[in-house]
C-alpha positions in Angstrom: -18.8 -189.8 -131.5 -18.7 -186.0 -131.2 -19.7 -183.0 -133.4 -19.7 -183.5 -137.0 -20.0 -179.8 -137.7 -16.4 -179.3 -139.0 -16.7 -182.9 -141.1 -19.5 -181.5 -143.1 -17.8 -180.4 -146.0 -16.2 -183.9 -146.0 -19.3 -185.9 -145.3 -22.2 -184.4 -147.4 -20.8 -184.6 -150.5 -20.6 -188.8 -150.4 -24.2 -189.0 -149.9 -26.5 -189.5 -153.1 -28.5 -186.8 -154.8 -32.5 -187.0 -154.6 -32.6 -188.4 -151.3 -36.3 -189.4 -150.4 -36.1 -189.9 -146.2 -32.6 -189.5 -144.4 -31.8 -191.3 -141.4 -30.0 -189.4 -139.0 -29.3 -192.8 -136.9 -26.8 -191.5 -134.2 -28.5 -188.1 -134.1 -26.5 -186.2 -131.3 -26.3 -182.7 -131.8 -28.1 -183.1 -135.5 -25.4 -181.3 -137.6 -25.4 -184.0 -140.2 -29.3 -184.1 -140.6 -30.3 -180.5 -140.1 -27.7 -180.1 -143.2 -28.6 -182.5 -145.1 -31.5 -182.4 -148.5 -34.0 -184.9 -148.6 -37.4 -185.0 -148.6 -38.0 -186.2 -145.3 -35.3 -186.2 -142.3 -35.6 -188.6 -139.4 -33.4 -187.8 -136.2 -33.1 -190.7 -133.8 -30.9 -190.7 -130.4 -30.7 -193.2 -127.3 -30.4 -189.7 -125.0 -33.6 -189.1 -125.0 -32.4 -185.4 -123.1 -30.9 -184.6 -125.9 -33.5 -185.6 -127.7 -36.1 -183.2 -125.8 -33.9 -180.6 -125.9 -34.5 -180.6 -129.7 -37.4 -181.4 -129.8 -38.3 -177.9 -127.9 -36.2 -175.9 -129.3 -38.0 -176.7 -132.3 -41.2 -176.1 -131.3 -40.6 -173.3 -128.8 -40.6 -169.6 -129.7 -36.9 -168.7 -130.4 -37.5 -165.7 -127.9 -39.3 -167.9 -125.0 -36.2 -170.0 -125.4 -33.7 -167.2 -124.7 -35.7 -165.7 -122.2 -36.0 -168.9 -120.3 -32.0 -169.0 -120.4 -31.2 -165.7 -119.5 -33.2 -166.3 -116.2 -31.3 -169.4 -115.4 -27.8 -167.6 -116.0 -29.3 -165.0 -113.7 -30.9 -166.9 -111.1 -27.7 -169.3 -110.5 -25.0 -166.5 -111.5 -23.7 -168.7 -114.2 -20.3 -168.2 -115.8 -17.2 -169.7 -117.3 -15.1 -169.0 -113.0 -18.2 -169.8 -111.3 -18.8 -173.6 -110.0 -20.6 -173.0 -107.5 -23.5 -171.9 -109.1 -23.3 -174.8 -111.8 -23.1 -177.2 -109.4 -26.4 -175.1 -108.2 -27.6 -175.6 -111.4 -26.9 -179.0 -111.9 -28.8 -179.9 -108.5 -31.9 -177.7 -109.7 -32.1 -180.0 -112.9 -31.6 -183.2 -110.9 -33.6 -182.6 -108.0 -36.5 -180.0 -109.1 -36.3 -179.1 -112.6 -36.0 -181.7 -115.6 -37.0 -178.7 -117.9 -34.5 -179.2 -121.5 -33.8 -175.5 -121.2 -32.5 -176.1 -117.8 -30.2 -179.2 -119.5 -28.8 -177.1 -122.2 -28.0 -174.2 -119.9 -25.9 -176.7 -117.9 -24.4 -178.0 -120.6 -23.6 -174.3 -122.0 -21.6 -173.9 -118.5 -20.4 -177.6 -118.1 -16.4 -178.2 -118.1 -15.7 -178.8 -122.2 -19.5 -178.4 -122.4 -19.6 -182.0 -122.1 -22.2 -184.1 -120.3 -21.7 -187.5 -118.6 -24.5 -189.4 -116.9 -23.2 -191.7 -113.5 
């Protein structure tokens, strides 16, 4: 569970050399697969959030995608000291808005940039 960004250097070199289709199994935030070489690379994830969030980010202009944030950080006043307009946020995306750039904005401001579903 969590990140496995800083494991990297730890994890990659155990798997085999040649590899014809990876598995990514437990998916999250895709820093074993996106890193890994292999023919094929299959991501797979039960939060299917986080799984549309990658799933436009990759197929989504880089520049639509940053333009799309910047108007949320604008629009709700977002930053590290201000709650209120998270929790703003976080009603816009649960109430009007189930957009993934509007997910991974509130992630970007969430306490620990950690999400929790009730």
């Amino acid at each position: 569970m969590g990140g496995k960004y800083k494991l990297l250097k730890q994890i990659i070199p155990l798997f085999p050399d040649n590899i014809n289709t990876f598995v990514d199994l437990f998916g999250g935030g895709f820093n074993v697969g996106i890193n890994i070489e292999a023919n094929k690379v299959i991501y797979n994830d039960t939060c299917k959030q986080v799984v549309e969030l990658l799933n436009e980010l990759y197929i989504k202009p880089t520049e639509d995608c940053l333009n799309e944030i910047d108007k949320l950080i604008y629009k709700f006043k977002l930053s590290k000291e201000n709650q209120e307009g998270f929790n703003q946020l976080r009603d816009y995306y649960n109430n009007e808005n189930q957009n993934p750039l509007v997910f991974y904005t509130m992630i970007c401001y969430a306490f620990n940039n950690q999400i929790r579903f009730n």
